[in-house]
C-alpha positions, 0 to 999 in steps of 0.5 A: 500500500502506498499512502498518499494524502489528498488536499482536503478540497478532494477528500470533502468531493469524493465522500460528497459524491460517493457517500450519496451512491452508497448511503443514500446521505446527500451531504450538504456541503460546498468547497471551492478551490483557490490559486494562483489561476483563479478568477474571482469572478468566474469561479462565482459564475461557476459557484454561485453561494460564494457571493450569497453566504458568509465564508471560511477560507484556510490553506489546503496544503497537507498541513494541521493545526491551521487554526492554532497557527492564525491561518483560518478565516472565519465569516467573511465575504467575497471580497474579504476572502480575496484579500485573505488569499491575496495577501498569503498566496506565495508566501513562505509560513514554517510549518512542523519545522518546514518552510514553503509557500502556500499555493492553494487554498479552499473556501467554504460556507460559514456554519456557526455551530455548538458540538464538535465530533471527532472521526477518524479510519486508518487501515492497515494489513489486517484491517482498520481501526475507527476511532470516535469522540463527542469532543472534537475540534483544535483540543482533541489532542488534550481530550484524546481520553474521551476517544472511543475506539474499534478495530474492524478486520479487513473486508468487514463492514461497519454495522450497528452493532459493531458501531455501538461501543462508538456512539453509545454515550450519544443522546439518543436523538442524534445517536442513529443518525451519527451511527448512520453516517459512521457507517457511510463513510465508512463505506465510502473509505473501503469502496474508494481504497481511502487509507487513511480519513479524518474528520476534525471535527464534523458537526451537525446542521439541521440534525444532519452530519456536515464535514468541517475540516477533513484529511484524505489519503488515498492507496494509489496502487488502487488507481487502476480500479478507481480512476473512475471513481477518484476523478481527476485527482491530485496527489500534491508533494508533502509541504515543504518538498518542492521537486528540482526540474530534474525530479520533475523530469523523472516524474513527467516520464513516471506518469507517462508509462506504466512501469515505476521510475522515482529519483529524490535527490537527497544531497547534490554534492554527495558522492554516493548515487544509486540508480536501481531496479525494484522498491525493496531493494532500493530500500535496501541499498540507500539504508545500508549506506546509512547504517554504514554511517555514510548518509550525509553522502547519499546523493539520492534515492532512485528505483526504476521497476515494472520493465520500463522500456530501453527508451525510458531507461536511457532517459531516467539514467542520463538523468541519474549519471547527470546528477551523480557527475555534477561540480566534480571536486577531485574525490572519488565517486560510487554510481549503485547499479543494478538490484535484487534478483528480477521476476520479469524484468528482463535485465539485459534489455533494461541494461542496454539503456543505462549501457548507452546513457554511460557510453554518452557520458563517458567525459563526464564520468571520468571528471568525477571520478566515477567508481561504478558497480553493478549487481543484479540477478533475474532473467536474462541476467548473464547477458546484461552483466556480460555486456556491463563488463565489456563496457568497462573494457571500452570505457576506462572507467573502474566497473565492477560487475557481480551476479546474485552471488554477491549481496547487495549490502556487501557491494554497499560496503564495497563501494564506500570502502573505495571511494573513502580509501583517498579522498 
C-alpha cells in the first residue's frame, strides 16, 4: 500500500459524491478551490453561494493545526476572502519545522455551530481501526481520553452493532443518525481504497452530519480500479518538498508509462548515487549506506521497476549519471547499479539503456571520478552483466560487475570502502 494524502478540497468531493451512491446521505456541503489561476469572478459564475453566504477560507496544503497557527478565516465575504488569499498566496509560513509557500487554498460556507465530533479510519494489513469522540475540534489532542475506539478486520463492514461501543454515550436523538453516517463513510473509505480519513471535527446542521475540516489519503496502487471513481485527482508533494526540474523530469516520464521510475535527490554534492531496479531493494541499498554511517553522502534515492522500456531507461539514467557527475571536486565517486534478483524484468534489455546513457557520458564520468558497480540477478541476467563488463573494457572507467552471488549490502560496503580509501 502506498499512502498518499489528498488536499482536503478532494477528500470533502469524493465522500460528497460517493457517500450519496452508497448511503443514500446527500451531504450538504460546498468547497471551492483557490490559486494562483483563479478568477474571482468566474469561479462565482461557476459557484454561485460564494457571493450569497458568509465564508471560511484556510490553506489546503497537507498541513494541521491551521487554526492554532492564525491561518483560518472565519465569516467573511467575497471580497474579504480575496484579500485573505491575496495577501498569503506565495508566501513562505514554517510549518512542523518546514518552510514553503502556500499555493492553494479552499473556501467554504460559514456554519456557526455548538458540538464538535471527532472521526477518524486508518487501515492497515489486517484491517482498520475507527476511532470516535463527542469532543472534537483544535483540543482533541488534550481530550484524546474521551476517544472511543474499534478495530474492524479487513473486508468487514461497519454495522450497528459493531458501531455501538462508538456512539453509545450519544443522546439518543442524534445517536442513529451519527451511527448512520459512521457507517457511510465508512463505506465510502473501503469502496474508494481511502487509507487513511479524518474528520476534525464534523458537526451537525439541521440534525444532519456536515464535514468541517477533513484529511484524505488515498492507496494509489488502487488507481487502476478507481480512476473512475477518484476523478481527476491530485496527489500534491508533502509541504515543504518542492521537486528540482530534474525530479520533475523523472516524474513527467513516471506518469507517462506504466512501469515505476522515482529519483529524490537527497544531497547534490554527495558522492554516493544509486540508480536501481525494484522498491525493496532500493530500500535496501540507500539504508545500508546509512547504517554504514555514510548518509550525509547519499546523493539520492532512485528505483526504476515494472520493465520500463530501453527508451525510458536511457532517459531516467542520463538523468541519474547527470546528477551523480555534477561540480566534480577531485574525490572519488560510487554510481549503485543494478538490484535484487528480477521476476520479469528482463535485465539485459533494461541494461542496454543505462549501457548507452554511460557510453554518452563517458567525459563526464571520468571528471568525477566515477567508481561504478553493478549487481543484479533475474532473467536474462548473464547477458546484461556480460555486456556491463565489456563496457568497462571500452570505457576506462573502474566497473565492477557481480551476479546474485554477491549481496547487495556487501557491494554497499564495497563501494564506500573505495571511494573513502583517498579522498
Amino acid at each position: 500500500m502506498a499512502r498518499k494524502k489528498i488536499r482536503e478540497y478532494d477528500s470533502k468531493r469524493l465522500l460528497k459524491e460517493h457517500l450519496k451512491r452508497l448511503a443514500a446521505i446527500d451531504l450538504q456541503i460546498s468547497s471551492a478551490q483557490v490559486n494562483e489561476a483563479t478568477d474571482f469572478t468566474e469561479l462565482t459564475n461557476q459557484q454561485p453561494w460564494l457571493s450569497s453566504t458568509r465564508l471560511v477560507v484556510k490553506p489546503d496544503m497537507l498541513f494541521g493545526k491551521r487554526g492554532k497557527s492564525g491561518l483560518v478565516a472565519l465569516n467573511l465575504d467575497l471580497a474579504q476572502v480575496a484579500e485573505f488569499v491575496k495577501a498569503r498566496l506565495g508566501k513562505e509560513v514554517e510549518m512542523g519545522g518546514c518552510k514553503a509557500p502556500i499555493t492553494t487554498f479552499i473556501v467554504e460556507p460559514f456554519v456557526p455551530h455548538n458540538q464538535e465530533y471527532y472521526l477518524s479510519i486508518v487501515s492497515d494489513r489486517l484491517g482498520s481501526t475507527i476511532s470516535f469522540s463527542e469532543c472534537g475540534g483544535i483540543e482533541i489532542e488534550e481530550n484524546w481520553d474521551k476517544v472511543k475506539t474499534i478495530f474492524l478486520p479487513t473486508e468487514k463492514s461497519l454495522t450497528l452493532e459493531s458501531c455501538a461501543p462508538l456512539i453509545a454515550t450519544l443522546p439518543l436523538e442524534v445517536r442513529g443518525k451519527i451511527g448512520d453516517f459512521l457507517m457511510g463513510v465508512f463505506a465510502v473509505f473501503q469502496d474508494l481504497d481511502f487509507s487513511f480519513l479524518e474528520m476534525n471535527p464534523f458537526t451537525l446542521v439541521n440534525g444532519e452530519p456536515y464535514p468541517l475540516d477533513m484529511r484524505g489519503e488515498l492507496d494509489d496502487t488502487a488507481a487502476f480500479k478507481n480512476f473512475q471513481k477518484w476523478g481527476n485527482i491530485e496527489f500534491p508533494l508533502p509541504f515543504g518538498r518542492v521537486m528540482s526540474p530534474t525530479e520533475s523530469f523523472i516524474h513527467s516520464l513516471d506518469e507517462k508509462t506504466s512501469a515505476s521510475l522515482k529519483f529524490t535527490v537527497l544531497n547534490p554534492k554527495g558522492r554516493i548515487w544509486t540508480m536501481v531496479a525494484g522498491g525493496g531493494a532500493s530500500v535496501i541499498y540507500a539504508d545500508t549506506v546509512g547504517d554504514l554511517g555514510y548518509a550525509s553522502e547519499l546523493g539520492n534515492y532512485a528505483e526504476y521497476s515494472g520493465a520500463p522500456n530501453e527508451d525510458e531507461v536511457l532517459q531516467y539514467a542520463r538523468v541519474v549519471i547527470d546528477c551523480a557527475t555534477a561540480d566534480p571536486d577531485g574525490r572519488k565517486r560510487a554510481l549503485l547499479i543494478g538490484g535484487g534478483i528480477a521476476n520479469f524484468t528482463d535485465v539485459a534489455a533494461t541494461f542496454n539503456g543505462i549501457i548507452r546513457a554511460l557510453r554518452e557520458k563517458e567525459s563526464k564520468l571520468k571528471a568525477a571520478r566515477m567508481h561504478i558497480y553493478v549487481r543484479r540477478g533475474g532473467p536474462n541476467y548473464r547477458t546484461g552483466l556480460a555486456k556491463m563488463r565489456a563496457l568497462g573494457e571500452e570505457l576506462g572507467v573502474p566497473l565492477e560487475v557481480y551476479g546474485p552471488e554477491a549481496t547487495m549490502t556487501g557491494i554497499c560496503k564495497e563501494a564506500i570502502d573505495c571511494i573513502m580509501s583517498t579522498a
